[in-house]
N, C-alpha and C positions, 0 to 999 in steps of 0.2 A: 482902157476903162474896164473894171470887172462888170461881167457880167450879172445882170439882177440874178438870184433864183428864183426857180421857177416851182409855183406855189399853186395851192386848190382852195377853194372855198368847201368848206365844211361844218357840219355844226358844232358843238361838243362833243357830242356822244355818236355822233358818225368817224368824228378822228379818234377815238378813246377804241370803237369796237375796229375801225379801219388798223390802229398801230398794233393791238392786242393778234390782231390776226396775220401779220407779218412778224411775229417773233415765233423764234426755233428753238429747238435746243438739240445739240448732238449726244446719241446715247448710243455705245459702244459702237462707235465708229457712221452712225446713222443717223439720218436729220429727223424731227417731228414736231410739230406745235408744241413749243412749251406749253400752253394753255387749249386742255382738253375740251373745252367750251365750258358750259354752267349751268346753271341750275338758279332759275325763274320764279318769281311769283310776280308777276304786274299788277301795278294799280295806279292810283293818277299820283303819284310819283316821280313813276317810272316809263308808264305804256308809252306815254306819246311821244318822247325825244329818243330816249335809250330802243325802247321798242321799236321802235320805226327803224331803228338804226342795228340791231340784231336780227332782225329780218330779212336786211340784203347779205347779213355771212352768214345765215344759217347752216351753211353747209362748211362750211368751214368752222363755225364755231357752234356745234350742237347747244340747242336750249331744252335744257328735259325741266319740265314743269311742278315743281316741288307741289305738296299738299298743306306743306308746312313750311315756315323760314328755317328755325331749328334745324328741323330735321335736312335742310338742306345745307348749311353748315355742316353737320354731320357726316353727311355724303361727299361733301369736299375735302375735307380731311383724311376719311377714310381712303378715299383715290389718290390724296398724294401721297399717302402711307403706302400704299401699295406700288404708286413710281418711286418709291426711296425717296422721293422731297424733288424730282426730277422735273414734273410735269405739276399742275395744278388749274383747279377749277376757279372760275369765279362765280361767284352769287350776286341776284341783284336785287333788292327787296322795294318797295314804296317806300317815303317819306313816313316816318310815326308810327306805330305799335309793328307794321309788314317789318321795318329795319328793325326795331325795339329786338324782335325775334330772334336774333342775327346774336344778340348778345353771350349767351353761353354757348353756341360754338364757337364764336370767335376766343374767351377763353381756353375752352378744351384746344382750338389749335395752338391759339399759344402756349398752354401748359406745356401741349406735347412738341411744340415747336416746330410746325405744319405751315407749309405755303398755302394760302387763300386770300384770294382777290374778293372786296367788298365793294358791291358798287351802288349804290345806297342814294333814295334821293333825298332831299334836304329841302329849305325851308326857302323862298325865294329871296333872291341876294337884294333885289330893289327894296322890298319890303312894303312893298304898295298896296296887295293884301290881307296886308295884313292885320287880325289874326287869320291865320288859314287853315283849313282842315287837317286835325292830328297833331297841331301847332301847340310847344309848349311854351309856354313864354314867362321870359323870368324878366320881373321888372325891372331890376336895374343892370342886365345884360341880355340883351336884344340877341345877341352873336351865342349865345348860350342854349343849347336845346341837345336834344336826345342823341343826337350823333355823336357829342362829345362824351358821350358815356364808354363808349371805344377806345379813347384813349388810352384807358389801364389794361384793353385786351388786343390790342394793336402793336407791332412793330414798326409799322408806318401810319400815319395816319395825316393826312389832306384834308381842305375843303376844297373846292375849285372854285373861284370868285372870278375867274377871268377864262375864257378858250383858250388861249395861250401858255396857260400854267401848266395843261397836262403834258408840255414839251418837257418840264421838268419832272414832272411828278409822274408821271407814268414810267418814265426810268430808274427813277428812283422807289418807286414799289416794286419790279422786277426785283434788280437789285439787290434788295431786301429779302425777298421772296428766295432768290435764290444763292442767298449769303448763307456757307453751312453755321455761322456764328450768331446772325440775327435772324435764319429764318423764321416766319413767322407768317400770322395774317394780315394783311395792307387793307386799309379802310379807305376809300375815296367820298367823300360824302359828292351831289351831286346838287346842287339847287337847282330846281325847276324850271328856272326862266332857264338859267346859265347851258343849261344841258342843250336848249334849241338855239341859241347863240351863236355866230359864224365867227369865222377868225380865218386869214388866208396863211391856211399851214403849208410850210415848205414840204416840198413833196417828198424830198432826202427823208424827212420823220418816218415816214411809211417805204423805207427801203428793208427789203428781208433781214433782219440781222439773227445770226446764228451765238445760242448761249450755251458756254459749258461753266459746270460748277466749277468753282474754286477749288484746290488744293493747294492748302497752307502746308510746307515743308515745316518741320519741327528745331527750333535751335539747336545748334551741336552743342553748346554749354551742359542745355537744359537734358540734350541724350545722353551723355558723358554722365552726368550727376544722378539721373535716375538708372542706367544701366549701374553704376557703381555701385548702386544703393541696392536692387538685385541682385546682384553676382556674391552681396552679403547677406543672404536671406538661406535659413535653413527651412523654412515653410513658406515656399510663395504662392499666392494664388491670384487669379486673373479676375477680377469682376465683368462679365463683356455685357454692353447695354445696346441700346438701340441704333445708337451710335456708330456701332461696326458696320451695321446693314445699311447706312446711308451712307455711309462712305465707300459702300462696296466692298468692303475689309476681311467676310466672313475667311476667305482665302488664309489669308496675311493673321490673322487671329490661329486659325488654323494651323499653321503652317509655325507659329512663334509658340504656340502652348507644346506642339509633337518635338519642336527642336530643341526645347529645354527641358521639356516632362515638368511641366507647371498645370494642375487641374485646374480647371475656370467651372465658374459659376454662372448663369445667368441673374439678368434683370430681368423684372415685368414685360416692361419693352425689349430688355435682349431675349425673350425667348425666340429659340428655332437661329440661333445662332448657329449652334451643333445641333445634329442628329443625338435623339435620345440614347443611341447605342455605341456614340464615338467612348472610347475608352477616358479621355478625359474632361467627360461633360460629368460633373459632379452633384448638379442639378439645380432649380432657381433659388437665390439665396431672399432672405426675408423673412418679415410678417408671414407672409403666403408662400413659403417657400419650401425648403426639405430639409430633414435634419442632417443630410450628408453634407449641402452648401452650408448650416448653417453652425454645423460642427465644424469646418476645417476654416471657418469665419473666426472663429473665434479663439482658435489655435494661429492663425497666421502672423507671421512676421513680418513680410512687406505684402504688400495691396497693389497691385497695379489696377486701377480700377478705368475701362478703356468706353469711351463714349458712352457715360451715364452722368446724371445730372445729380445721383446718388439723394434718391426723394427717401423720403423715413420707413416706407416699406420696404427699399433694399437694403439699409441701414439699421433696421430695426429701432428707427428713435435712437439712431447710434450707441445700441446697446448690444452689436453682432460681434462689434471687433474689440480684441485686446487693445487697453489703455497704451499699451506700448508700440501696439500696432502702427507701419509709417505705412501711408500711403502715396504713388504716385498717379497722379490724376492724368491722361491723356487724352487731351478733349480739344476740339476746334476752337472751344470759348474759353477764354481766360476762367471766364466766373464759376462754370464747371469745374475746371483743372486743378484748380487753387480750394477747393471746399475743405473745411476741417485741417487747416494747415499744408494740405496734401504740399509734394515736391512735385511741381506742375514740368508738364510737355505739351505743350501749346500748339496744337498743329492736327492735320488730317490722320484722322487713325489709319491708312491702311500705311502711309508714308511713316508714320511715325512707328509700326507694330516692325518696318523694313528696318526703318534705320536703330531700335531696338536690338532686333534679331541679330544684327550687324555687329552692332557693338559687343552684345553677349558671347559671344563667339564662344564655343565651348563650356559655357556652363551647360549642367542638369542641376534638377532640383535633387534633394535626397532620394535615393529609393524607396526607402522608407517611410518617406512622406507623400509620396505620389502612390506608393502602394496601401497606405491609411487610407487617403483621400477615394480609390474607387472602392474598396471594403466597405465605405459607407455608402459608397452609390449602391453598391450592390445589395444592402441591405434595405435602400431607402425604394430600390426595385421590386424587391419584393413585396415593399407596406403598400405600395399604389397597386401592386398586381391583387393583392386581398382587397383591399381597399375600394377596386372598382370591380372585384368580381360581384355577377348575376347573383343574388341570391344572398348575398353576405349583408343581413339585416331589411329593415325598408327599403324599397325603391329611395335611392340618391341621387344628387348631382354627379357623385363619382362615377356610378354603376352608368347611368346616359353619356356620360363623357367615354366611358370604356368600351362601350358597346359604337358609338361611333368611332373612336380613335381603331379600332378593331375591321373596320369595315369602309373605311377612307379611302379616298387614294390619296397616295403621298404628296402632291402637290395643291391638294385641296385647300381655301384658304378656311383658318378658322377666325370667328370673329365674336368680341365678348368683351362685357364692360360692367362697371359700377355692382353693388347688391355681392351676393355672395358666388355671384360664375366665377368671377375673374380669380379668386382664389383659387377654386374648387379646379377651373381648367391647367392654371399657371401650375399648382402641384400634382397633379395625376394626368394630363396631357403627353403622351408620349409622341414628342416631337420626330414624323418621318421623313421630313427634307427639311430644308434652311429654309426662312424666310417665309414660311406658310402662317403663322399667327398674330392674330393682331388682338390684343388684350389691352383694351384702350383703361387705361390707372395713372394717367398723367392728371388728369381732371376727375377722373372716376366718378362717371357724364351716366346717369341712368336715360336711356332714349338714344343713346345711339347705337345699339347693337344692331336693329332694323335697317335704320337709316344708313349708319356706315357700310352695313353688308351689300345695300344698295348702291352705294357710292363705290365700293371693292368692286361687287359684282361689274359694276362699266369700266373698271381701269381691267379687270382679268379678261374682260373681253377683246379689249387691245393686246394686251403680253400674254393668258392663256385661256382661251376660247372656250376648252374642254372640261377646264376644270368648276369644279364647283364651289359654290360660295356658304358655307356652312355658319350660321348663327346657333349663337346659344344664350337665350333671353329667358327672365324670371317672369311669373306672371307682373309684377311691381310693373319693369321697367315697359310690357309689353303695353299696358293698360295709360302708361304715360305718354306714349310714342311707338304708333303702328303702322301710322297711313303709307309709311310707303311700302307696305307689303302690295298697295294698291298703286303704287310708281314704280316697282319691279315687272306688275303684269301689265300695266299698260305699254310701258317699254321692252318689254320682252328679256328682262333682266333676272332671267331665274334665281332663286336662293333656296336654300333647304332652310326653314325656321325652326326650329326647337324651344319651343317655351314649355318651360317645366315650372310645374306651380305648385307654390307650395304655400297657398294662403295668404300673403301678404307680404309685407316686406319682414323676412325670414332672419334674415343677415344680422340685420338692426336689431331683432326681437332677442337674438342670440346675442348679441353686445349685452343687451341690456340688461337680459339672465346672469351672464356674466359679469355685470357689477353689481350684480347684488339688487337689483332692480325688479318688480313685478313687471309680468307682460302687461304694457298697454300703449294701443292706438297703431301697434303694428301689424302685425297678425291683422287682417278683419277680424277673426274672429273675438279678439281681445279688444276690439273697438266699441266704446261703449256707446258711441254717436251712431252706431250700425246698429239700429233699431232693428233692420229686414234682413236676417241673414240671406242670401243668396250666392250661386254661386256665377261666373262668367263661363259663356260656352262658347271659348277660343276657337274650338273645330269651326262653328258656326260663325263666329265673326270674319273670320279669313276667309270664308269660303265664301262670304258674302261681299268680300272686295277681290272676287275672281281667280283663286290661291286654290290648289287642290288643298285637302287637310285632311286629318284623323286624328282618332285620339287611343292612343295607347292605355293598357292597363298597367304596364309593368314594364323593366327595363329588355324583358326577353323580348317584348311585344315589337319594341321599339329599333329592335335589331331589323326585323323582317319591313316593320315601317320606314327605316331608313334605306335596304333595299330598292323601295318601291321610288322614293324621294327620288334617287340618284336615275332611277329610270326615265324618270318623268319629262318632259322640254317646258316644264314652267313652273313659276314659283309653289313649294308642297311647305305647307307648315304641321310639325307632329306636335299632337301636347300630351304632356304626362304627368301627373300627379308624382309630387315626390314631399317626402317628410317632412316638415319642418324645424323639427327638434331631431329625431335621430339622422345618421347616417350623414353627417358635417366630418373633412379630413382634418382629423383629431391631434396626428404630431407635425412637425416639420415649422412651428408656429415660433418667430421670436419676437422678443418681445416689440410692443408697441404704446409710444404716449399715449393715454386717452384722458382727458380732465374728468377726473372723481370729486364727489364732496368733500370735502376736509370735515363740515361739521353736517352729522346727520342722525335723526331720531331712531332710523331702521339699521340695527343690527346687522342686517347679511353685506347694508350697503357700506356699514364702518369695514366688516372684515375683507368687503372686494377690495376695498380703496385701500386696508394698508398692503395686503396681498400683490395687490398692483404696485404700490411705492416702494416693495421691499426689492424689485427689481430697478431701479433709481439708481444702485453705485454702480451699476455696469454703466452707465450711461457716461459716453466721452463728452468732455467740456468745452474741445476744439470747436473755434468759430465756423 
């Protein structure tokens, strides 16, 4: 007769944090918690099942206590981005407006395709309370409320209606989580009775299991038909995205661009692919990008375009590349690979850059086209070296970006999002090791420069202790989402802030000029609802959530203040005035969609709008 297994009595949410805390992951050759712990807000949701049950792993699975949901989202993304999609955090929010919060990080992770665990509590499953506090209730579906809004920003997404179910569903969120094809954010919703509910789990559930990522081999067909399709290219050029750095590939990128003499470009997310000084780093291609990638963009022949999702800033609104331009797409996701007709290679880029490399076997690109390709690096070297020098016009974003790229150390992480940074960093950034920037434009999320740097700041604590955690925030985004400059000091999770202000939302005011549009409602000061002008004194607010601070006059200022930063052992925020109209990086811009009036009273707004559409036939028609 078999023998019964042998099983524990547990609640919910004591077997949910008990399995969470028996899963590994191996990373180059080493074991560690796949799940770095999370990030908390309790309320009566949450505290008394989940709580009581994250309390006996506290040590094994850290809880750092958000100020906000968002912003703890934010910081969960940010940490898996900085383990390559290796490790992640989960978040656990209350029942009702605590989870509601949860919403736009959960899409920024999914935009940017980020592991994060949601653990969220829900409505009670009996319904005997009901209605119950925070309770939305839709009359003719009961089973319908605020957690199902996740859906559209989930890769996985559960309710648990049973203690039993999490035998399935907690696998299958891993899983998920660490599929380099679906990863993404997992939603658990949790209902309130259900969470303090027993179930006798077999004890096998809670056996250590050790995870490693996938690596999908690429078809020999699909390598045959795209090497062929190279080896016929008299301008080829490499697109490398983010892609590469989760797969580990920088190497393999590396090593396949020097053995053919093919220049690459970066993505938003592929920057720090290359070092800015490798002879075939040609520089980021884009909207926000340089006119050396975006001139040998639009000369090219074949496109190998390698872990990007190929979003309308690297594409220019698919207005960067020749009509004849073929692309092949090499991506873990079909959906990726396949974009704009591309000739797909379906598989893990560092495997797929090998068996590439392999099949090329003695091609090179032209000489002649690889030596165009760095002439414009060379060129496009010199407009960021003016570009961000002291003194060249108003105080800029460029000049503060130069003045710290200048004064870094090279494995310092840089962190920067939404508004006009992410630009201003992506083209005048002079990348000094691999893998140092995170320039979050998958969602282009204002409020997580803080928050993610805080979320970076605990993963660099794990992989490098020394280094520093560098933010570059607008006053817009600072004013939207700060508080955890007040979760960096109580955690002792130093960061250098840089919030440079320049009146309002700057970026947008600039759009707006740009079609032909009066300033208003961005700028404060173009606010016409802004009866009281005044101005915010950042120095003073950071300082008053425990943060050393200063405020600089000028970008010279700002050299000696980041000095002092780097010296410091706890969170230092600089602020500095900078322009808002002048002192914007002027070339390396292609084009981009933006919806103009077709019909309109104001003259400057008819001639932006046909000005804009007369760039229209560049645009490719591929699905």
């Amino acid at each position: 007769m078999a023998q019964a297994e042998q099983t524990v009595t547990l609640t919910t949410a004591q077997a949910i944090v008990r399995y969470l805390s028996a899963q590994y992951i191996e990373i180059d050759g080493a074991k560690t918690r796949v799940c770095g712990g999370g990030f908390g807000i309790f309320g009566h949701g949450n505290v008394t099942c989940l709580g009581e049950a994250l309390y006996d792993h506290k040590d094994a699975l850290p809880l750092y206590r958000g100020q906000n949901e968002q912003g703890m989202g934010f910081a969960a993304a940010a940490y898996a981005k900085a383990h390559l999609r290796r490790r992640f955090m989960f978040c656990t929010a209350s029942a009702g407006p605590g989870t509601a919060n949860l919403l736009t990080s959960a899409a920024l992770a999914h935009a940017n395709r980020l592991p994060m665990l949601m653990l969220c509590g829900d409505a009670f499953l009996t319904r005997l309370p009901d209605p119950v506090l925070q309770q939305l209730e839709h009359f003719g579906n009961p089973t319908f409320g605020v957690n199902d809004a996740f859906k559209a920003v989930s890769r996985y997404w559960d309710r648990i209606t049973h203690p039993a179910q999490i035998i399935q569903s907690l696998p299958a969120a891993l899983a998920t989580m660490l599929d380099p094809v679906d990863c993404g954010p997992a939603f658990i919703g949790l209902p309130q009775d259900v969470q303090g509910w027993t179930y006798d789990y077999p004890l096998s559930f809670f056996n250590e299991r050790v995870h490693r990522i996938r690596r999908q081999a690429p078809d020999v067909a699909e390598v045959a038909d795209a090497a062929a399709l190279l080896a016929s290219a008299k301008r080829p050029m490499i697109i490398a995205g983010g892609g590469v750095q989760y797969s580990g590939a920088v190497k393999e990128l590396t090593d396949f661009a020097e053995r053919h003499s093919i220049p690459v470009v970066e993505t938003i997310a592929g920057r720090a692919n290359l070092v800015a000084t490798h002879d075939l780093n040609i520089g980021p291609i884009g909207v926000t990008g340089s006119d050396s990638a975006n001139t040998i963009a639009e000369a090219a022949d074949v496109i190998l375009a390698v872990g990007t999702r190929l979003q309308d800033f690297t594409t220019g609104s698919w207005t960067a590349f020749a009509h004849d331009a073929q692309i092949i797409g090499l991506n873990a996701a079909r959906h990726d690979a396949a974009k704009h007709m591309s000739a797909t290679v379906v598989g893990d880029a560092k495997l797929g850059l090998i068996a590439l490399r392999d099949a090329l076997d003695g091609y090179l690109a032209p000489e002649s086209w690889t030596q165009k390709a760095m002439a414009e690096r060379a060129k496009w070297d010199d407009y960021v070296a003016e570009n961000t020098r002291i003194g060249n016009g108003p105080a800029s974003y460029a000049q503060a970006i130069g003045a710290v790229n200048a004064a870094c150390d090279p494995r310092d992480r840089v962190i920067a999002a939404a508004g006009g940074l992410p630009a201003e960093v992506t083209a005048n950034w002079r990348t000094l090791d691999v893998g140092t920037v995170d320039v979050e434009f998958g969602f282009s999320c204002m409020g997580y420069e803080i928050a993610g740097g805080w979320g970076a700041r605990i993963a660099q604590s794990e992989l490098e202790p020394d280094q520093d955690t560098i933010v570059f925030t607008g006053d817009g985004s600072y004013l939207l989402m700060n508080s955890d400059i007040y979760s960096s000091v109580l955690t002792q999770k130093k960061m250098i802030v840089l919030v440079l202000d320049n009146g309002g939302f700057a970026v947008i005011n600039k759009l707006q000029n740009n079609t032909g549009n009066e300033s208003f409602n961005n700028l404060i000061a173009d606010t016409p609802t802004a009866t009281h002008q005044v101005g915010v004194d950042f120095e003073a607010h950071a300082r008053a959530m425990g943060a050393l601070a200063e405020t600089v006059d000028n970008p010279a200022g700002l050299a000696d203040a980041f000095a002092r930063a780097k010296a410091a052992d706890q969170t230092y925020v600089i602020v500095m005035k900078v322009d808002p109209y002048d002192g914007w990086t002027t070339e390396g811009h292609a084009w981009w969609e933006v919806g103009t009036p077709h019909v309109t009273q104001n003259p400057k707004v008819q001639a932006a709008h046909e000005d804009w559409e007369s760039s229209r036939p560049k645009q490719r028609k591929g699905i």
